[in-house]
N, C-alpha and C positions, 0 to 999 in steps of 0.2 A: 177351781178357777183356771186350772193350767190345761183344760181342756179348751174354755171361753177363749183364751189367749192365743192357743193353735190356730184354732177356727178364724181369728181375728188374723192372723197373719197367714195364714192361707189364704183368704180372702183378700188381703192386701197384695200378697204375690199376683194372684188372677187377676186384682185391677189395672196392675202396674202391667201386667201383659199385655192384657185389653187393650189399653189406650195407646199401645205405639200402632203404625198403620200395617194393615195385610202389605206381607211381602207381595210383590211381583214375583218373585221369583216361582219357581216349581216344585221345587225340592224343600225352600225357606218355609215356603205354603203351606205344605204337609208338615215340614215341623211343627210349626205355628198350632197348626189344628191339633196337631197330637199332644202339646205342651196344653192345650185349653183344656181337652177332654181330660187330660192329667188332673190337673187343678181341680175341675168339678167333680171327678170323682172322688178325689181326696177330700175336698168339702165336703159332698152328699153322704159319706161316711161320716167325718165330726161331726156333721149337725145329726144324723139318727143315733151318735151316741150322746150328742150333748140332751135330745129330746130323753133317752133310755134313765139317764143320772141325770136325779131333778135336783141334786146339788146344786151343780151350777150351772142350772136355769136362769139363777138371781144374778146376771155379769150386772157391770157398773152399766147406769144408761146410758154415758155417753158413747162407750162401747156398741153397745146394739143400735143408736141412732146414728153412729158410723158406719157399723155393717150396714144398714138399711139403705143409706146414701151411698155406699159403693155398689150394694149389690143391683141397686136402680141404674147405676151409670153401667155396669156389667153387664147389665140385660139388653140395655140400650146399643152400648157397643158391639156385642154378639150378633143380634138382627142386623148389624151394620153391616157387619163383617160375610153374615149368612147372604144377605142380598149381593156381596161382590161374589161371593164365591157362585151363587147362582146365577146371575149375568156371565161369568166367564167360563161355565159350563153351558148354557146358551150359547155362543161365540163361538165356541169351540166346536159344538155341535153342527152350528154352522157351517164352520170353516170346514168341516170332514164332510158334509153334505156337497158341500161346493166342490172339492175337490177331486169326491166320488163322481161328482157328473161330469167335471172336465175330463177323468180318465175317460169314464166309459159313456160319451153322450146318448147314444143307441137303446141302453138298457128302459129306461124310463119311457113314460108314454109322451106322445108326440105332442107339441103344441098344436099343430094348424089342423090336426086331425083326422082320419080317415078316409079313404076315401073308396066306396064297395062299387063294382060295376055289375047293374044286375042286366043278368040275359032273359032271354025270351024263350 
């Protein structure tokens, strides 16, 4: 049971993660993200040892129907979270494209077009 109970509280850790908002910040960010991958690695290890010993496979139910309802809000908040961190790599993207053309306007191809003079 003292493995059921890990897992239970690991999983409680990651949700209480989860739900506070993505930093702004740059540095908090990358924390953030390496604190999550943390957590689900340490769970995706308990759970292939709790699958391994089918001791205690048998937790209390309200147990697994509470992992169940956190790990649905966990999955929920993760896409949340995936979708900002994907718009602000968009933006950025952006914003480095934009800035490359202010330096170097010349490089890129022309708006209004070409224009070939043929001879005779």
């Amino acid at each position: 049971m003292a493995l059921a109970e890990e897992l239970y509280q690991v999983t409680k850790a990651l949700y209480d993660h989860v739900s506070r908002p993505l930093p702004k910040e740059l540095d908090a960010r990358d924390q953030y993200v390496e604190d999550v991958e943390h957590y689900l690695e340490k769970r995706g290890s308990l759970l292939q040892q709790l699958e391994q010993d089918s001791g205690d496979a048998d937790m209390e139910e309200s147990m697994s129907v509470a992992l169940l309802k956190m790990n649905e809000e966990i999955q929920r908040h993760i896409e949340a979270s995936r979708g900002e961190l994907r718009l602000g790599m968009q933006q950025l993207k952006k914003k480095k494209q934009s800035s490359q053309r202010y330096e170097r306007p010349y490089t890129g191809p022309t708006v209004d077009g070409i224009f070939f003079d043929k001879k005779n």
